[in-house]
VOBA-1610 file (N, C-alpha, C; in pm, whole numbers, padded with zeros to 5 digits, always signed):
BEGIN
Unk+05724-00901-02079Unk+05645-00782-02057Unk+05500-00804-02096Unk+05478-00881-02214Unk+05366-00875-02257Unk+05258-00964-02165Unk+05350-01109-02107Unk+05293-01194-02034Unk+05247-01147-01878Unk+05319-01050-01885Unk+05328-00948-01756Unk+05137-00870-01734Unk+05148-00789-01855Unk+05029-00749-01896Unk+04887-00816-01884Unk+04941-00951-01940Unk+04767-01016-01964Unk+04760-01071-01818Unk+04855-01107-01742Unk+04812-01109-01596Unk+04745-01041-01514Unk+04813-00911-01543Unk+04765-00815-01460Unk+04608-00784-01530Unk+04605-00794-01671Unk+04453-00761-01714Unk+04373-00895-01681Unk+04374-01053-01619Unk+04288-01136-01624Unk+04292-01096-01438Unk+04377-01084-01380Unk+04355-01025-01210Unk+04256-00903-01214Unk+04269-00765-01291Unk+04148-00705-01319Unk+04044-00756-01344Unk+03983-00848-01434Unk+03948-00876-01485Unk+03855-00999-01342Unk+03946-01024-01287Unk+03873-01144-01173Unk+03797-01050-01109Unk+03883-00920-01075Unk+03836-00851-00933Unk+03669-00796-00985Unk+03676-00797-01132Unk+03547-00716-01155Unk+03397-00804-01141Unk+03469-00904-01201Unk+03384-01003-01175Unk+03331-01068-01021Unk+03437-01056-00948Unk+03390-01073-00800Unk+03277-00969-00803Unk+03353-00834-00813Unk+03253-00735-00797Unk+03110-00731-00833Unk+03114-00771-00954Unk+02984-00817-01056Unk+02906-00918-00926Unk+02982-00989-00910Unk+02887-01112-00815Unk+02878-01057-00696Unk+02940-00979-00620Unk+02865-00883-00490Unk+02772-00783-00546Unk+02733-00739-00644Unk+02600-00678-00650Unk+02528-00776-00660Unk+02532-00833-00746Unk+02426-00967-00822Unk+02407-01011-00649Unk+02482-01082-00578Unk+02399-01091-00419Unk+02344-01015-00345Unk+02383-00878-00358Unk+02285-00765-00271Unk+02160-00772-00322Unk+02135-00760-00509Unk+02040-00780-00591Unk+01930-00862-00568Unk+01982-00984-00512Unk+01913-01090-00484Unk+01849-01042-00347Unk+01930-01006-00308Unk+01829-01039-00183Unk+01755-00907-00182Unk+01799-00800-00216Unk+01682-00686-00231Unk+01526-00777-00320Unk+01558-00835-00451Unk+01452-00875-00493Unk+01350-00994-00393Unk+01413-01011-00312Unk+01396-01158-00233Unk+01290-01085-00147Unk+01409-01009-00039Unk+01298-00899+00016Unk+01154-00830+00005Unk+01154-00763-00134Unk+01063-00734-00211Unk+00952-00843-00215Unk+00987-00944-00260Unk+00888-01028-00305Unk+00804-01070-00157Unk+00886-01100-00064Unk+00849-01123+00045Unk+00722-01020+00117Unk+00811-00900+00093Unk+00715-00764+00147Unk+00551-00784+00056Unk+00583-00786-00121Unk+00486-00815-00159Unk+00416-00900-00135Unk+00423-01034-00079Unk+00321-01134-00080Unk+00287-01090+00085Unk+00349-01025+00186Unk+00307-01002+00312Unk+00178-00873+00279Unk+00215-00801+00175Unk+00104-00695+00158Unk-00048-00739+00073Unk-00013-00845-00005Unk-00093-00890-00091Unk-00212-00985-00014Unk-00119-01025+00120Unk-00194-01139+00228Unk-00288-01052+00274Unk-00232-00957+00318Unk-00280-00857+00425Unk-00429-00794+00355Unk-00429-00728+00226Unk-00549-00673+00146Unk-00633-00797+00118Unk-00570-00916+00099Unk-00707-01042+00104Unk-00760-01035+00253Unk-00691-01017+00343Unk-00744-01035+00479Unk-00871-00876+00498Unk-00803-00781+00464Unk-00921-00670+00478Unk-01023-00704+00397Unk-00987-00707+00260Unk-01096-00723+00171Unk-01194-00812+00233Unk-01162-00965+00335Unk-01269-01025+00355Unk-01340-00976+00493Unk-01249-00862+00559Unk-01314-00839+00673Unk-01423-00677+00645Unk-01386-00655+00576Unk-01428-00531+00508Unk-01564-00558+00414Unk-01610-00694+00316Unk-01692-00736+00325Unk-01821-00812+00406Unk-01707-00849+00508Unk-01796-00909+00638Unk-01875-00797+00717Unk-01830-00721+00737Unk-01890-00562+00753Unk-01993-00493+00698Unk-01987-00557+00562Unk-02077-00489+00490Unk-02200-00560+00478Unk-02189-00701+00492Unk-02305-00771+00466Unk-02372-00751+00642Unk-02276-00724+00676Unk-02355-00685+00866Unk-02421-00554+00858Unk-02329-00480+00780Unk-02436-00335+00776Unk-02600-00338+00677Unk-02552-00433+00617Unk-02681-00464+00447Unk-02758-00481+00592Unk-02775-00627+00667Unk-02857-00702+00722Unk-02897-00621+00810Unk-02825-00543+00922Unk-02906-00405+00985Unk-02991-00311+00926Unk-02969-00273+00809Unk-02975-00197+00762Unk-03155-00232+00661Unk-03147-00341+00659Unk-03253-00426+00625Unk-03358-00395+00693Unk-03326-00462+00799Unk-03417-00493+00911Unk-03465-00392+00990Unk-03378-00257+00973Unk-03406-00134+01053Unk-03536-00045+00946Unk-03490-00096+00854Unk-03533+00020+00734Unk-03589-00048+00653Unk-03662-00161+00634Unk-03800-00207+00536Unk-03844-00154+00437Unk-03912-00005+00436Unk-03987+00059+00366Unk-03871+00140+00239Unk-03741+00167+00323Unk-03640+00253+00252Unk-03624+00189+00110Unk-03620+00262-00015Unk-03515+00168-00095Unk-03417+00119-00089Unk-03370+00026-00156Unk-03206+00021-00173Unk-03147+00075-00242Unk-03190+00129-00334Unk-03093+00214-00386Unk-03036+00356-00371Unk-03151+00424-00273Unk-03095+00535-00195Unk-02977+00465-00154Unk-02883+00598-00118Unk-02774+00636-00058Unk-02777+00764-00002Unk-02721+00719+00162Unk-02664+00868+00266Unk-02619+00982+00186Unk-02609+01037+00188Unk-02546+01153+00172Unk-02353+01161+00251Unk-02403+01144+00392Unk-02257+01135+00464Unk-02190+01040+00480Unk-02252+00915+00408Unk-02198+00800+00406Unk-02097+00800+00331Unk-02040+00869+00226Unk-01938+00890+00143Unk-01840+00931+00240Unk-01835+01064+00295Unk-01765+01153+00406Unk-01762+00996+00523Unk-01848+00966+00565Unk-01826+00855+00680Unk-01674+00763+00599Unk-01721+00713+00522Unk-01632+00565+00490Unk-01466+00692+00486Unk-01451+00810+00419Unk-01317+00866+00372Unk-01267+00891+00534Unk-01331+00928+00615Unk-01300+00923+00752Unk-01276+00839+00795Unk-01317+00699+00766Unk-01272+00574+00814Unk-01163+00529+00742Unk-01131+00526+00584Unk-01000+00561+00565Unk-00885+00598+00574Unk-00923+00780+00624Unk-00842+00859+00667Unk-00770+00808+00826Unk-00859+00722+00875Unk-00842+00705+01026Unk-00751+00544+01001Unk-00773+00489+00891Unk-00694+00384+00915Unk-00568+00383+00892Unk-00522+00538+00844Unk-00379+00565+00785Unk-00376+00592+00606Unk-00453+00603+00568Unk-00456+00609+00429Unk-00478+00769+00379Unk-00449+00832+00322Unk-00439+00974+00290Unk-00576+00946+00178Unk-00674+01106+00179Unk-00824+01125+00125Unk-00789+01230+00045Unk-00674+01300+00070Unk-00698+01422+00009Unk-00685+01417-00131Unk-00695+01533-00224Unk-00623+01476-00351Unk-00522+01474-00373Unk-00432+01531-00311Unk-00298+01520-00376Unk-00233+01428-00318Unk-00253+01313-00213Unk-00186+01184-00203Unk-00309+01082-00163Unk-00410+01095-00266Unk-00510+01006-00217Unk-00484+00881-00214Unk-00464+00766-00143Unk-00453+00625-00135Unk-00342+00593-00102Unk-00216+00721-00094Unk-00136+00655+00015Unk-00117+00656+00132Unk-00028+00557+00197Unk-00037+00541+00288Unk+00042+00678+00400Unk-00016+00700+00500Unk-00011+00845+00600Unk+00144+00782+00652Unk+00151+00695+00694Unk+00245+00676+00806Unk+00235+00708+00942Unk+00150+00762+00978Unk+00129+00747+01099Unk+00128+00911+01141Unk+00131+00995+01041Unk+00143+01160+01040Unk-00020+01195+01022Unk-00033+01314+01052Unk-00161+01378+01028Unk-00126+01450+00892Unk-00253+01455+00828Unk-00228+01546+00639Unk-00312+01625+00703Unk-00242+01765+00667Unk-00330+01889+00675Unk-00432+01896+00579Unk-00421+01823+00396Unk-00509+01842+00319Unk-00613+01784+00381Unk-00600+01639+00401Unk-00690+01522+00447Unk-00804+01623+00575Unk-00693+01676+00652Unk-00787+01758+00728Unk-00884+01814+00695Unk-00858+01936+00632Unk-00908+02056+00546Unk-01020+01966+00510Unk-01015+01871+00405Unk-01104+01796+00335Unk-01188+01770+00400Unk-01175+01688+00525Unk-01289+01660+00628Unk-01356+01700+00682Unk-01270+01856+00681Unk-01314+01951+00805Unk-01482+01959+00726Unk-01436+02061+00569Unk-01516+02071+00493Unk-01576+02026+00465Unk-01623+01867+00449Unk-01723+01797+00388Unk-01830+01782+00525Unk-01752+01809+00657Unk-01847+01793+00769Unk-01902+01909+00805Unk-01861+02022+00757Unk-01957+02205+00803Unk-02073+02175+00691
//
């Protein structure tokens, strides 16, 4: 009877452990995934960041050459409102209550509102 017992508790005892090792593989590959997604997102913001600077040194150099006498250290006024619109337009939410994430591909009524307003 007793030998009966510890069988049946080391067969429990296997099955849990299988079990243990089918999460531990879903685990893996969720983290695998992840990491993957992260270094595809991490690629992606080095790639804006350098195209997004390339932009800027194109706007400096226009901006130069158009405007001589201007300071540099002025700043637009709507140039703030310009760039959150260009934000807003690349999918990124302006408003405050989900500022910097990403839209998905939906329109934000705040983001609206916000724009509407900063442009009357």
């Amino acid at each position: 009877m007793k030998e009966r017992n510890f069988l049946d508790s080391v067969m429990e005892f296997e099955q849990q452990l299988e079990s243990m090792h089918q999460q531990f593989r879903e685990l893996m590959g969720f983290v695998a995934e992840m990491t993957e997604k992260n270094h595809s997102l991490q690629l992606e913001n080095h790639h804006l960041r350098k195209r997004l600077d390339k932009i800027d040194e194109q706007e400096k150099e226009t901006s130069d050459r158009q405007r001589p006498e201007k300071k540099q250290n002025t700043v637009d006024v709507g140039e703030g409102v310009d760039n959150l619109a260009r934000l807003y337009n690349e999918g990124f939410h302006v408003c405050n209550i989900h500022y910097g994430g990403i839209r998905k591909g939906e329109d934000c009524l705040f983001c609206l509102s916000f724009l509407n307003k900063q442009n009357a």
